[in-house]
C-alpha positions in Angstrom: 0.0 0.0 0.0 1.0 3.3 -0.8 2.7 5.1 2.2 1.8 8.2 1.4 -2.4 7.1 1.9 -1.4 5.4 5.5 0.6 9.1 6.7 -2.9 10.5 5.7 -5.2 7.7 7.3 -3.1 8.1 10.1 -3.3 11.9 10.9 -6.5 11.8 9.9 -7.2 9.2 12.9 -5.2 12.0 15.2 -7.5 14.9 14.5 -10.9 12.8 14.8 -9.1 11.3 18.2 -8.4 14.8 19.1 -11.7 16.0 18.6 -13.3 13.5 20.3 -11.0 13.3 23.1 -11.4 17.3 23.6 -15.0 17.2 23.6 -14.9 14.0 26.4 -12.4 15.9 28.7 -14.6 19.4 28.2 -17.3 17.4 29.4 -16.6 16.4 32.5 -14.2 19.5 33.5 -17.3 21.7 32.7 -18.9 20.0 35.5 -16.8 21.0 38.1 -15.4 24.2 36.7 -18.7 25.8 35.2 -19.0 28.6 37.3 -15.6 29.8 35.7 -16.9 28.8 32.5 -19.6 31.2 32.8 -17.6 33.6 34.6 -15.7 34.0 31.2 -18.6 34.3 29.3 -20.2 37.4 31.7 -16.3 38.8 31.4 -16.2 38.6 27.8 -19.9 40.3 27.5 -18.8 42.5 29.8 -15.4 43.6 28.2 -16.7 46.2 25.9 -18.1 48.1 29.0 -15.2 47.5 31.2 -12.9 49.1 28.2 -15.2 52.0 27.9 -15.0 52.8 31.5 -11.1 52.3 31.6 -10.2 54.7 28.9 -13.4 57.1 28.6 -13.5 57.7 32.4 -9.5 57.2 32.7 -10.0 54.4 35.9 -7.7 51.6 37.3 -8.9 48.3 35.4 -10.2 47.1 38.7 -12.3 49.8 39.7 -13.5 49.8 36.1 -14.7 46.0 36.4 -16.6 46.9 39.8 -18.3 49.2 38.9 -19.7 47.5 35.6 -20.4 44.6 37.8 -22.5 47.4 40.1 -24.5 48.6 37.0 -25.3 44.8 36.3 -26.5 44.2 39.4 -28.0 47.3 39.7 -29.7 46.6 36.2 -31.2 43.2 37.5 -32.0 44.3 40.7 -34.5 47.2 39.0 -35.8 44.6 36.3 -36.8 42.0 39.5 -38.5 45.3 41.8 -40.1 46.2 38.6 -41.4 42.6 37.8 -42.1 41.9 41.3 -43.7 45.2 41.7 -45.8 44.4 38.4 -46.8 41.1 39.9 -48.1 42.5 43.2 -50.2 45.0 41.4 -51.6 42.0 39.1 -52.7 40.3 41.6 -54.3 43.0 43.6 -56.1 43.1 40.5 -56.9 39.4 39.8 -57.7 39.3 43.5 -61.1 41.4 42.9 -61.9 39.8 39.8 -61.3 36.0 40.0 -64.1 35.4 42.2 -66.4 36.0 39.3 -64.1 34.0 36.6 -64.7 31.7 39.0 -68.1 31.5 39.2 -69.1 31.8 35.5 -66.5 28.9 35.1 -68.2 26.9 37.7 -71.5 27.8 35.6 -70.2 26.3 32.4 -69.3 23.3 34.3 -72.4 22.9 35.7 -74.3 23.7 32.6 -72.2 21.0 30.8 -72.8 18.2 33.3 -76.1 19.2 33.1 -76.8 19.3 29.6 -74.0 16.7 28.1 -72.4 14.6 31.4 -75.5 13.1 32.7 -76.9 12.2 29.4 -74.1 10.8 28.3 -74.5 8.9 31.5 -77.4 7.5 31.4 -76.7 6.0 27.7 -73.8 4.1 29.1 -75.8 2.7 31.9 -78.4 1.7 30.2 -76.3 0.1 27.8 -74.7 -1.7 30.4 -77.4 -3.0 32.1 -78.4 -4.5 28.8 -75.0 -6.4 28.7 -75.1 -9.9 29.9 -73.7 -10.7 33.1 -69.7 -11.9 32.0 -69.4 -8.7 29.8 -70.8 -6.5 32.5 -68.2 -8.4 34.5 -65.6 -7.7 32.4 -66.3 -3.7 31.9 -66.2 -3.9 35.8 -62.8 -5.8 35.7 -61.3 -3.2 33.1 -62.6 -0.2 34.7 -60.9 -1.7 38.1 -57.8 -1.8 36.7 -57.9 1.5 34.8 -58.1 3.0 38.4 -55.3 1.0 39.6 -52.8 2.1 37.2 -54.6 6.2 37.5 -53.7 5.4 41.5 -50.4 3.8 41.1 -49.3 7.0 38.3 -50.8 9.4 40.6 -48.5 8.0 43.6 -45.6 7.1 42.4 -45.4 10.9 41.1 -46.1 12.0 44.6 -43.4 9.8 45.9 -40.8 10.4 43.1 -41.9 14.2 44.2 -41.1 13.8 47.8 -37.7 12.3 47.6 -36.8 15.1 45.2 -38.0 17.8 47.9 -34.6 17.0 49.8 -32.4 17.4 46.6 -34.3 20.7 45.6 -34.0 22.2 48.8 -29.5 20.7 48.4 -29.7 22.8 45.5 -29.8 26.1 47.2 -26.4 26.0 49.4 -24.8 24.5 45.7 -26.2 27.3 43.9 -25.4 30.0 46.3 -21.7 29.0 46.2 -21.5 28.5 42.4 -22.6 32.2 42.1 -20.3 33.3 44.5 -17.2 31.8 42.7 -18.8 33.0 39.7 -18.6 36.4 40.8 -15.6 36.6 42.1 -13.9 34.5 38.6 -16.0 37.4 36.5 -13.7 40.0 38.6 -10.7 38.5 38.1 -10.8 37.0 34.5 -12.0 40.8 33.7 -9.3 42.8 35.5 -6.5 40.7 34.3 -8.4 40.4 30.8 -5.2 42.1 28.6 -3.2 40.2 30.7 -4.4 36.9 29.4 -4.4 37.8 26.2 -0.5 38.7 26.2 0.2 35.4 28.2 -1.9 33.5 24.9 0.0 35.3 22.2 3.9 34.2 24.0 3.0 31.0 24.6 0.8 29.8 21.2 2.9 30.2 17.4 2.2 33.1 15.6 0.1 31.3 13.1 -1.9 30.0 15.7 -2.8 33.0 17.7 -3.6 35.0 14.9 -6.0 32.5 13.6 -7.6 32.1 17.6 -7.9 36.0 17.5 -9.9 35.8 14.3 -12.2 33.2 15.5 -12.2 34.9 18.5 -13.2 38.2 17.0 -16.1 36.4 14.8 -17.7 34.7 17.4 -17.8 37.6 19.7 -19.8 39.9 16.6 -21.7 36.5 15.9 -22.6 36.4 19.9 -23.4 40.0 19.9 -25.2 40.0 16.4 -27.4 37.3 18.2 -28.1 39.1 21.0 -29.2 41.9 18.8 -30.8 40.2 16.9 -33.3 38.3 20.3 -33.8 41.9 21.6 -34.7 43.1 18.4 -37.2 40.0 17.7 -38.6 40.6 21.1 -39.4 44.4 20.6 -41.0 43.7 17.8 -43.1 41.0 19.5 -43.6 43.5 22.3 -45.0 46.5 20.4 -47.3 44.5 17.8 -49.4 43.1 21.1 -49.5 46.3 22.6 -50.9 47.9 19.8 -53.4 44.7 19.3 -54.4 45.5 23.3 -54.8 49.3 22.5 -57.3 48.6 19.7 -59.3 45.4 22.0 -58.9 47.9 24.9 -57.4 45.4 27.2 -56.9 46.4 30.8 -53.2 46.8 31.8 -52.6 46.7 28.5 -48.6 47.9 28.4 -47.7 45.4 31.6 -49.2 41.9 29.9 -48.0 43.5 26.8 -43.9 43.6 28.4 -44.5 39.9 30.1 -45.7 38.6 26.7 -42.7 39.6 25.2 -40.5 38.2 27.6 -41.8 35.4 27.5 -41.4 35.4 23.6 -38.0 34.4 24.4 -38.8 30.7 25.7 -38.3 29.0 22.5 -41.2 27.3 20.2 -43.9 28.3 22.9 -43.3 31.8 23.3 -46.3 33.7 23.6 -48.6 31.3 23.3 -48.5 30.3 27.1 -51.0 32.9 27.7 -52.3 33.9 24.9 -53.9 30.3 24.6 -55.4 29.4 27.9 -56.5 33.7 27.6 -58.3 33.0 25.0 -59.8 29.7 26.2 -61.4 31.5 29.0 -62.6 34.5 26.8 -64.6 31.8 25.1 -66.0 30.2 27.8 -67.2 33.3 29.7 -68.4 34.3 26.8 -66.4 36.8 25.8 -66.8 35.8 21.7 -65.4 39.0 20.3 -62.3 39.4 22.5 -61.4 35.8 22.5 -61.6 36.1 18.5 -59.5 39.6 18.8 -56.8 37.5 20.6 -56.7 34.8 18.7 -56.1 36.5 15.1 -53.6 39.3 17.7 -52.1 35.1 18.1 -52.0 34.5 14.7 -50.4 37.6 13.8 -47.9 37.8 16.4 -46.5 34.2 15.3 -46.4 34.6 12.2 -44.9 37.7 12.3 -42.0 35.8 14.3 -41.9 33.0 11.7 -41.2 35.6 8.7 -38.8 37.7 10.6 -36.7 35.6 12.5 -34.5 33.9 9.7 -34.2 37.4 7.7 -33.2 39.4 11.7 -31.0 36.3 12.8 -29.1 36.6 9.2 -28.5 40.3 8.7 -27.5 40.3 12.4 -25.3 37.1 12.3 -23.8 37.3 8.7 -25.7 34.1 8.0 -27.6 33.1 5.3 -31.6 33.1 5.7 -32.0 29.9 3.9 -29.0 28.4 6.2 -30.7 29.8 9.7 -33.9 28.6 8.7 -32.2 24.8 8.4 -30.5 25.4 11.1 -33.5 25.9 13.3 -35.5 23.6 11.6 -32.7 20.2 12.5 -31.4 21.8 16.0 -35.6 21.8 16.5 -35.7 18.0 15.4 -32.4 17.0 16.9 -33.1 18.4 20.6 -36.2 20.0 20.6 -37.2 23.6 21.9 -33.2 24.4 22.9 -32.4 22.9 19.5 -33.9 26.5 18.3 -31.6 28.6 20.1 -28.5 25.8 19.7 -29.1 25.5 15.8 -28.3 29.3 14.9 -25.1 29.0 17.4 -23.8 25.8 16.0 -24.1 27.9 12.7 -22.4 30.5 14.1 -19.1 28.3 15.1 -19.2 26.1 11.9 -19.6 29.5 9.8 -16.8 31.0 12.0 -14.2 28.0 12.0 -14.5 28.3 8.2 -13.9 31.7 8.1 -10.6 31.7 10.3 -9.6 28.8 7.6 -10.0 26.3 10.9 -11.1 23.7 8.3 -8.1 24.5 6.0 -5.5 24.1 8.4 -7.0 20.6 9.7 -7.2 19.7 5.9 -3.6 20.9 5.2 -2.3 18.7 8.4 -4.5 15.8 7.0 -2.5 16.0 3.7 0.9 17.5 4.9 3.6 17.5 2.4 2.1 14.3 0.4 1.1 16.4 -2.4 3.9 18.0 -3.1 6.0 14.4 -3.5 3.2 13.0 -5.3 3.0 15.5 -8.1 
């Protein structure tokens, strides 16, 4: 056999090893050094502001990273009174009003039991009792067991839920000291940010640390670009249902109109976890012409977001529409609602590795100097 076929079968062997060896051991590290993985993530979102403070306002690097740590916090802190504040008020409201959802809901239960239930009813036991004894038997047996299993679902899920109570509540302490490290790693990693990136460019080859800053460089404007391209999405979202809820004259029309679009962001659902059980109700209490208002308000507001997404997500990305659309379509087949949000970001990398010639360098190790002596 030609040597020159076994140097490539070999090397090719070495990068599909390495890969697969990389993505094993970043496996299990990232389990017990995530919150410093995500403390390099906040830094590197962060970095932009962090620079702007250092040379705009002329501070230590430090004091620069506390302080945009500060306006985070600060930022969440308002978003959470404001939310919590919202929520207070909404219930204030729902508390003088539910009593009568409540009671024309309890109405259209009773009026159904009425007027379908106990019909129904009295068919089946009338068509029972013309059964002959061993088939009345067996309808007895079946329903029998049908309850068993019903009570044997309904307690091993209480069970399974009790002994997870002590694990839930073991969460807490975990999760307290996971964001504590991760805090203190997003200071650190951020002040000594330059500092890293020096210590990278000695110790990798030229070649290689030019090509890490480009793919460094592209993912960081492909992150961004996505984020962008969410809060853009969002807004959007946002401003089409309050203007839907100032024409059907919906009360607290700008506060459900700010939760629907937050919650827009949950992937494949979105808006639909209140829009549908909303209009639901609206139909049952009677409501006709505001539960039809809603539901074409629905209609428009998702396919609105099926239109725009690709075209936002590939301006904002540098991604082709018909490329993003593919990608959401498999990453929604492969894993399901994340897949939606991990398709467009798997993109992102693949489109970015080609673009810092990542590919071409693994090719050109694959092939090494064979070509040359074989031509």
């Amino acid at each position: 056999m030609n040597p020159v076929y076994i140097y490539r079968f070999i090397r090719s062997l070495l990068v599909v090893g390495g890969i697969i060896l990389g993505g094993i051991a970043l496996f299990y590290l990232s389990k017990y050094t995530y919150p410093f993985i995500i403390a390099m993530i906040i830094a590197f979102l962060m970095n932009p502001l962090v620079t702007f403070f250092e040379k705009k306002g002329r501070l230590p690097r430090g004091l620069a990273v506390f302080i945009s740590l500060l306006l985070i916090f600060l930022l969440f802190a308002g978003l959470i009174t404001l939310l919590v504040t919202e929520i207070i008020s909404g219930t204030n409201y729902l508390a003088g009003v539910i009593p009568q959802h409540i009671e024309t809901i309890v109405d259209f239960i009773e009026t159904y039991i009425t007027s379908t239930v106990i019909p129904l009813y009295n068919q089946i036991a009338a068509m029972f009792n013309n059964l002959d004894i061993e088939q009345q038997d067996t309808v007895l047996k079946n329903i029998q067991n049908i309850g068993e299993s019903i009570t044997t679902g309904v307690s091993g899920f209480i069970q399974a839920f009790l002994k997870n109570i002590p694990t839930i509540i073991g969460w807490f302490p975990t999760t307290a000291t996971a964001l504590l490290f991760t805090l203190l790693g997003t200071f650190f990693i951020s002040k000594d940010w330059d500092t890293f990136g020096l210590v990278t460019g000695k110790v990798l080859p030229d070649k290689i640390f030019s090509g890490a800053k480009r793919l460094f460089r592209d993912l960081k404007r492909a992150l961004f670009g996505f984020i962008r391209a969410q809060f853009t999405l969002v807004s959007l979202t946002t401003v089409t249902i309050l203007i839907g809820f100032l024409i059907l004259r919906v009360n607290y029309s700008i506060t459900i109109a700010l939760i629907c679009g937050l919650v827009d962001i949950i992937p494949y659902l979105g808006t639909g976890t209140i829009f549908i059980p909303w209009i639901i109700f609206e139909f049952i209490a009677g409501n006709t012409s505001l539960a039809i208002g809603l539901s074409v308000l629905y209609i428009i507001v998702v396919v609105q977001r099926q239109l725009i997404e690709p075209k936002v997500l590939s301006s904002s990305i540098g991604l082709d529409p018909l490329a993003t659309l593919i990608a959401l379509f498999i990453g929604f087949k492969l894993i399901g609602f994340l897949g939606l949000i991990a398709g467009p970001v798997v993109l992102v990398i693949f489109n970015t590795l080609q673009r810092a010639n990542v590919f071409k360098a693994i090719w050109s190790f694959i092939i090494g100097q064979d070509t040359k002596r074989t031509t």
